[in-house]
C-alpha positions as CSV (number, residue, x, y, z in Angstrom):
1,X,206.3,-175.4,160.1
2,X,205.4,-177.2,163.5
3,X,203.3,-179.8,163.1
4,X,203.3,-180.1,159.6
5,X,204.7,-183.6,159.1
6,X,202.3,-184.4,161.9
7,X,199.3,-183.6,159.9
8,X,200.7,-184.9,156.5
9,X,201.3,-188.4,158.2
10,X,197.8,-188.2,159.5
11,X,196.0,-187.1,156.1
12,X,198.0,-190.4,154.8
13,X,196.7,-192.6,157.4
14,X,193.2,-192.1,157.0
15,X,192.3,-192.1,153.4
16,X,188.4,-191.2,154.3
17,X,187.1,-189.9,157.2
18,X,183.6,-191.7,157.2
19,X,184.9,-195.1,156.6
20,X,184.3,-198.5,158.8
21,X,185.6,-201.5,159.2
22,X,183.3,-203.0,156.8
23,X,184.7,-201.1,153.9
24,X,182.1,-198.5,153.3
25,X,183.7,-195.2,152.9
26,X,187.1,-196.0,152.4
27,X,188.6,-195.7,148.9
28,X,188.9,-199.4,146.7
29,X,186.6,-200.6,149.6
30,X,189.3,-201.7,152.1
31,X,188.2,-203.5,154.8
32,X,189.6,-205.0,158.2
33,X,193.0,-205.4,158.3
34,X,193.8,-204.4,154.9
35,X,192.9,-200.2,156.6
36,X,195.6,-198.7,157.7
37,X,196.5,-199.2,162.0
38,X,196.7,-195.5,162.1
39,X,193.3,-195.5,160.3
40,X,191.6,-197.8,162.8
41,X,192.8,-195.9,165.8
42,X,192.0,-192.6,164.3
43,X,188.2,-193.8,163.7
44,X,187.8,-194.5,167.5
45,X,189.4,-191.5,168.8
46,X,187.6,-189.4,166.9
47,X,183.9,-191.4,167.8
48,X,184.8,-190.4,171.7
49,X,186.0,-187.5,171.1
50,X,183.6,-186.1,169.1
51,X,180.9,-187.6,171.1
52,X,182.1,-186.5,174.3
53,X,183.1,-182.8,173.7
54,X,181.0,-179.9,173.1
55,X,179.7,-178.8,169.6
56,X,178.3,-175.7,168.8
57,X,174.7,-177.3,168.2
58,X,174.6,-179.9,171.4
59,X,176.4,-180.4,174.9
60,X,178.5,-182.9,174.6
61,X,177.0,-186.4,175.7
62,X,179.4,-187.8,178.1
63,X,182.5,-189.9,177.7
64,X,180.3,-193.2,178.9
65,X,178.1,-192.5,176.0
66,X,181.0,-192.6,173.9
67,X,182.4,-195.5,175.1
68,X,179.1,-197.3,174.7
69,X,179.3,-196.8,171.4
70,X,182.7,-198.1,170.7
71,X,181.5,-201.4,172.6
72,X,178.1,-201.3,170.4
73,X,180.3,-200.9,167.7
74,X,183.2,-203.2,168.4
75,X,183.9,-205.8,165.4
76,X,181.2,-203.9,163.3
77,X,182.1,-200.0,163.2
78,X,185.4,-200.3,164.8
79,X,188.7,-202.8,164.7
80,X,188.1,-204.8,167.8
81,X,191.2,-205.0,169.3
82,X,191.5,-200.9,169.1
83,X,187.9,-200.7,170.9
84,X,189.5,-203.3,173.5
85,X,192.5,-200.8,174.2
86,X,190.1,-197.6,174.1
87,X,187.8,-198.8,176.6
88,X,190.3,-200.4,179.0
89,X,192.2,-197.2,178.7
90,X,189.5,-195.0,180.2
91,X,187.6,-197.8,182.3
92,X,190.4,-199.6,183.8
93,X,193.2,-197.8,184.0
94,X,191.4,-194.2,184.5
95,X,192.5,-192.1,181.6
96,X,190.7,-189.1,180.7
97,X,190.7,-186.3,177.8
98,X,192.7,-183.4,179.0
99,X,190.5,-180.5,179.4
């Protein structure tokens, strides 16, 4: 099935969705380094993603909103050097979510 092994890696890396970098919501409290990379980058994409797309009950607030949150966030919320990369990514070097 296409993008099956996709999805199975990605239910591995991120062992709960509402976790931070401080531990709470992650299983056996990890924190910091000791969460998965995969895990980390999968909780910033999905901040500006989610914050910059549509929902069915809002508009969606803007990519600089959500990118104001990963700096209000960074070192807290969010592994710092992943928040470094995001926001260089889409301030510096001009990316943007496909439409």
């Amino acid at each position: 099935m296409p993008g099956f092994s996709i999805t199975r890696e990605a239910q591995c890396a991120s062992p709960a969705k509402a976790g931070s970098r401080s531990g709470s919501g992650y299983p056996q409290g990890l924190k910091g380094d000791a969460i998965l990379l995969e895990a980390r980058i999968i909780a910033v994409a999905n901040v500006v993603e989610a914050m910059s797309s549509h929902r069915p009950y809002r508009p969606g607030l803007g990519i600089e909103k959500a990118l104001a949150e990963i700096e209000r966030g960074r070192g807290s919320a969010y592994d710092p050097e992943i928040a470094d990369v995001c926001l260089k990514l889409f301030r510096d070097k001009g990316y943007a979510i496909p439409a």
